[in-house]
VMD Tcl script that builds the backbone (N, CA, C; Angstrom):
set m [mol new atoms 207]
animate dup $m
set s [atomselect $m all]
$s set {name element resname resid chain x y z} {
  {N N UNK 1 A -21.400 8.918 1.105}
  {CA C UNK 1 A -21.038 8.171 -0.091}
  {C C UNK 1 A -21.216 6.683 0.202}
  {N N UNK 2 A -22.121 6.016 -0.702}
  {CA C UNK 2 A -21.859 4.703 -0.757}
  {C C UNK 2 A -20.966 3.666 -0.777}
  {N N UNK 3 A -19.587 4.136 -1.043}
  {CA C UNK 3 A -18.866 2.953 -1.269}
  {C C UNK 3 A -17.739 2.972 0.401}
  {N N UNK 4 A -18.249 4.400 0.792}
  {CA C UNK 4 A -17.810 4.859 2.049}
  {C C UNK 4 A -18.057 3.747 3.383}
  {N N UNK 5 A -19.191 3.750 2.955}
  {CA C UNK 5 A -20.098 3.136 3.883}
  {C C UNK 5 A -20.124 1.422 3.736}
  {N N UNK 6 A -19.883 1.054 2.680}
  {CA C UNK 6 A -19.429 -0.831 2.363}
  {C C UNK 6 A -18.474 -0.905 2.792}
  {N N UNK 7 A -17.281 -0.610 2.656}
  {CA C UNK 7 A -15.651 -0.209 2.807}
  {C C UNK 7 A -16.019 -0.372 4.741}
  {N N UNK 8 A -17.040 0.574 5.375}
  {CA C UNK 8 A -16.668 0.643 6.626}
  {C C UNK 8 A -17.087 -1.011 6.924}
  {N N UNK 9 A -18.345 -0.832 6.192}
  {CA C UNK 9 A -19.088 -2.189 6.831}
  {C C UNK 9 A -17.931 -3.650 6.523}
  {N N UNK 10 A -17.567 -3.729 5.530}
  {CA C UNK 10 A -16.752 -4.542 5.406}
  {C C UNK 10 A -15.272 -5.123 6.450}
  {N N UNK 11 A -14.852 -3.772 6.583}
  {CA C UNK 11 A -13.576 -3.395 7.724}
  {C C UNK 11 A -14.477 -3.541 8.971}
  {N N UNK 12 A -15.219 -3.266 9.412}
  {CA C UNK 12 A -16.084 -3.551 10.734}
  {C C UNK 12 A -16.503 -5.392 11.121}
  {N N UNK 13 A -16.524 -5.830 9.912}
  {CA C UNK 13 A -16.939 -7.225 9.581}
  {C C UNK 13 A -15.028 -8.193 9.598}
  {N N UNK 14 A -14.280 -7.577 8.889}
  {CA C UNK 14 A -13.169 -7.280 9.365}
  {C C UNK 14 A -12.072 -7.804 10.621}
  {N N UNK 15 A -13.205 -6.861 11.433}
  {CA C UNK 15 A -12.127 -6.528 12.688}
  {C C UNK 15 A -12.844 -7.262 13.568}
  {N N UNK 16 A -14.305 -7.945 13.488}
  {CA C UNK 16 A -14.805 -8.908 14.250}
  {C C UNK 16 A -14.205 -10.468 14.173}
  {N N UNK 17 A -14.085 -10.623 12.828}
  {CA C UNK 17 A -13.427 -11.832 12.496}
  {C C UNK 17 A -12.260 -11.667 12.847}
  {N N UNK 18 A -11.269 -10.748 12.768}
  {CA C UNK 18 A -10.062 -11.090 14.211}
  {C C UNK 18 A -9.958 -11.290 15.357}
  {N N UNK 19 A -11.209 -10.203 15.455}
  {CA C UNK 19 A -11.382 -9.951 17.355}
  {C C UNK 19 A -11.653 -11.708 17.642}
  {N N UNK 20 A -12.103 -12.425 16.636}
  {CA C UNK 20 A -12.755 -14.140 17.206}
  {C C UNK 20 A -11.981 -14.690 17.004}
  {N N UNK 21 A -10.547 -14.395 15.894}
  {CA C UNK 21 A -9.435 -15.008 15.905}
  {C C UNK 21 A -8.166 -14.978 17.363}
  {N N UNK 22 A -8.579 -13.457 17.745}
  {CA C UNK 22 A -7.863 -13.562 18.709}
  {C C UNK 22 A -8.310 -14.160 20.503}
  {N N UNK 23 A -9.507 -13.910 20.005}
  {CA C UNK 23 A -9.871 -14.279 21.689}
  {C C UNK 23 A -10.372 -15.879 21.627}
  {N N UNK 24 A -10.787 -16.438 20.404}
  {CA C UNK 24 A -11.603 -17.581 20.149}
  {C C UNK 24 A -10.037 -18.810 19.844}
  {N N UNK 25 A -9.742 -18.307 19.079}
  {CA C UNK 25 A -9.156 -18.851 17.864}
  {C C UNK 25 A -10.068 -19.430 16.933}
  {N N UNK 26 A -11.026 -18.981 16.461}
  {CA C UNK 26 A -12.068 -18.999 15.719}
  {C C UNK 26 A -11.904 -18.003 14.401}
  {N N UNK 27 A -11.836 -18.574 13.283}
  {CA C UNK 27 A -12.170 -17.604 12.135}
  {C C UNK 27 A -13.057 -18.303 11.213}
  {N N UNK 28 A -14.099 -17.037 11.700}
  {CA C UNK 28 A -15.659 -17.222 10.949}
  {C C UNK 28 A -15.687 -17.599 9.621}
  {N N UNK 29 A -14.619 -16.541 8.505}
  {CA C UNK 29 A -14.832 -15.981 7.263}
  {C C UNK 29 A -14.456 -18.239 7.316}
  {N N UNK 30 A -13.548 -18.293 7.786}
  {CA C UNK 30 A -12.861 -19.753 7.182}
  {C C UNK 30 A -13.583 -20.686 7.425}
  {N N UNK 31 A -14.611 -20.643 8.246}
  {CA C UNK 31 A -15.907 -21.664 9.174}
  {C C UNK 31 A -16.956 -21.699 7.954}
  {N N UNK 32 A -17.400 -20.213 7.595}
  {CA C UNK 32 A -18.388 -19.969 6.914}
  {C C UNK 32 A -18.075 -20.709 5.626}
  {N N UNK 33 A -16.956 -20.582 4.797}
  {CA C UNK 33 A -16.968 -20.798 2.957}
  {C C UNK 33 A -15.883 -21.644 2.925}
  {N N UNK 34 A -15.448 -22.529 4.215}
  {CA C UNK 34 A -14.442 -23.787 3.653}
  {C C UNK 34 A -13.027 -23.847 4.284}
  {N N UNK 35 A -12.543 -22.886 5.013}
  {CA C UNK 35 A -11.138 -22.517 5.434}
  {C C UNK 35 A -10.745 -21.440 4.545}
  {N N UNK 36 A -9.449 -21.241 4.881}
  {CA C UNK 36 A -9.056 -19.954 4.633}
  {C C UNK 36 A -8.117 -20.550 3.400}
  {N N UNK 37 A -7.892 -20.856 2.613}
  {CA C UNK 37 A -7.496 -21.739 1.375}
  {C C UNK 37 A -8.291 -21.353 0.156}
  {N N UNK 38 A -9.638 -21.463 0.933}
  {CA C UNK 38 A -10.604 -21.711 -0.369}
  {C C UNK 38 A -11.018 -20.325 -1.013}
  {N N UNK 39 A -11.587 -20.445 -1.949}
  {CA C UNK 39 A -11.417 -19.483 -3.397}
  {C C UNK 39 A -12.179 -17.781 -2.712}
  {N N UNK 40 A -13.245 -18.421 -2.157}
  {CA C UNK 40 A -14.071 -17.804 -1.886}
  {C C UNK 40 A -13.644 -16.659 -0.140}
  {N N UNK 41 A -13.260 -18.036 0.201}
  {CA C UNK 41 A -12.515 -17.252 1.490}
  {C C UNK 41 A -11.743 -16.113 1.241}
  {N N UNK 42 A -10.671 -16.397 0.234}
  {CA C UNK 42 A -9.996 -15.526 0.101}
  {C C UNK 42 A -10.422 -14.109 -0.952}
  {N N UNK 43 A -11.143 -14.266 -1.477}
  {CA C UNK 43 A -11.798 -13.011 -1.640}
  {C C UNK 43 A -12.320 -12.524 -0.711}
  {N N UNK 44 A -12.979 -13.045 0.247}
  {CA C UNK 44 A -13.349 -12.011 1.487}
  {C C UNK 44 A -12.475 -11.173 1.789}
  {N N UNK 45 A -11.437 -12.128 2.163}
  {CA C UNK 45 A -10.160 -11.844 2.782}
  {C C UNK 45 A -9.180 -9.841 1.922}
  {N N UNK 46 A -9.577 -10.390 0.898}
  {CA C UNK 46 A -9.325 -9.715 -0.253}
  {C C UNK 46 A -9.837 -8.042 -0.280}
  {N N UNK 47 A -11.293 -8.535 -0.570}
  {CA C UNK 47 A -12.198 -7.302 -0.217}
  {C C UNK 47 A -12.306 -6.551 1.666}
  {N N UNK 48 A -12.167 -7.786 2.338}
  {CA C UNK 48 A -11.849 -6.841 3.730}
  {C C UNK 48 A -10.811 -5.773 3.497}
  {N N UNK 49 A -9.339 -6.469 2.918}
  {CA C UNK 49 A -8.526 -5.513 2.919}
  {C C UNK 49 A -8.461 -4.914 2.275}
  {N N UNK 50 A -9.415 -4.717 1.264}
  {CA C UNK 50 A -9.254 -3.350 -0.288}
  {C C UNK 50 A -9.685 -2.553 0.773}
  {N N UNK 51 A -11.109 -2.809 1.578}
  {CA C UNK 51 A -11.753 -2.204 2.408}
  {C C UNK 51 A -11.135 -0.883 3.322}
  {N N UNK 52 A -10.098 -1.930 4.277}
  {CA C UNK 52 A -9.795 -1.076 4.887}
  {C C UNK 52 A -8.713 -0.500 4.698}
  {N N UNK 53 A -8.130 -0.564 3.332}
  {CA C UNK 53 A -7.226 0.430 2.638}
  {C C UNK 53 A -7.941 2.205 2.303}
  {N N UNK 54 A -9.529 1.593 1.785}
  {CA C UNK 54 A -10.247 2.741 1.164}
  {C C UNK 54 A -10.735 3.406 2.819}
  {N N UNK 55 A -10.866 2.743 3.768}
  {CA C UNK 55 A -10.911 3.677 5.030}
  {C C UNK 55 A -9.792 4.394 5.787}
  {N N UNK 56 A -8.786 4.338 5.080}
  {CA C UNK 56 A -7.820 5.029 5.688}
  {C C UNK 56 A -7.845 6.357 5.237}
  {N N UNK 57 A -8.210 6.124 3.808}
  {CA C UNK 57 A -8.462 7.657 3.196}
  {C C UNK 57 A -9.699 8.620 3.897}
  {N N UNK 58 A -10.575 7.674 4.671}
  {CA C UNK 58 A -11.515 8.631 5.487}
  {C C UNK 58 A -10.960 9.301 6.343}
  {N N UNK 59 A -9.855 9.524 7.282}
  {CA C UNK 59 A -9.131 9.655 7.624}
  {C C UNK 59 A -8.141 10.978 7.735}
  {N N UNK 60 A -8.224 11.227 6.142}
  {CA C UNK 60 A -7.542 12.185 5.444}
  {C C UNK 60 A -8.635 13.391 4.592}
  {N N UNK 61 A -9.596 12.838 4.707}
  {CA C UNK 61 A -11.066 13.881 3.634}
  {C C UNK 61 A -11.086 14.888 4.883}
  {N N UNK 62 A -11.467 15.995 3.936}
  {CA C UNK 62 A -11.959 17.269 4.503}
  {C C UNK 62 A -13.524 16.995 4.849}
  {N N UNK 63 A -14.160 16.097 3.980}
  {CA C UNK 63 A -15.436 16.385 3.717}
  {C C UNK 63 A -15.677 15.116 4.510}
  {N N UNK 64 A -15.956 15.281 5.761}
  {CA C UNK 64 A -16.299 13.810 6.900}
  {C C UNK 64 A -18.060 13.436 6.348}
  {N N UNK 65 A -17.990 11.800 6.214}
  {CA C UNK 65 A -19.428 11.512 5.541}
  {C C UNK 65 A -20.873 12.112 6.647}
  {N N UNK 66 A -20.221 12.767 7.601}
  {CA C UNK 66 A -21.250 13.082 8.839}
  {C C UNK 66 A -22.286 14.170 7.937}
  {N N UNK 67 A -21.000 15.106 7.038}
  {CA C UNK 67 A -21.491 15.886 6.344}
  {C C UNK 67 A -22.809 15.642 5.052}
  {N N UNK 68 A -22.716 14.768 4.502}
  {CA C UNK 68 A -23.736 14.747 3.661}
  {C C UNK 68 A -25.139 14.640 4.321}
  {N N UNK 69 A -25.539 14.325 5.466}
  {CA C UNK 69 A -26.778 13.934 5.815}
  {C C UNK 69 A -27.544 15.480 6.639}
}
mol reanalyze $m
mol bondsrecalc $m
mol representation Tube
mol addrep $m
């Protein structure tokens, strides 16, 4: 499923921009579109975490996306 697969990419995109928060103190998303304030930032911010709300439910499916291919 497609939205399976944004959701991961997003949460993967995610968990890098912490991993640089934590080892860097670097956050990209806030480097890239202005700080973490700005409009845009925070929709990232936003959609990361719709993201990895909708991957938790992968989690819980019978039907693992390994299956469709």
């Amino acid at each position: 499923m497609i939205m399976d697969r944004i959701a991961l990419v997003l949460a993967i995109i995610g968990g890098l921009n912490w991993g640089c928060v934590g080892l860097f103190r670097f956050d990209v998303v806030a480097w890239l579109f202005g700080g973490q304030t700005a409009t845009v930032s925070r929709v990232v911010y936003t959609l990361v975490g719709l993201a990895a709300i909708w991957c938790i439910s992968l989690l819980f499916r019978s039907d693992a996306v390994a299956d469709e291919g």
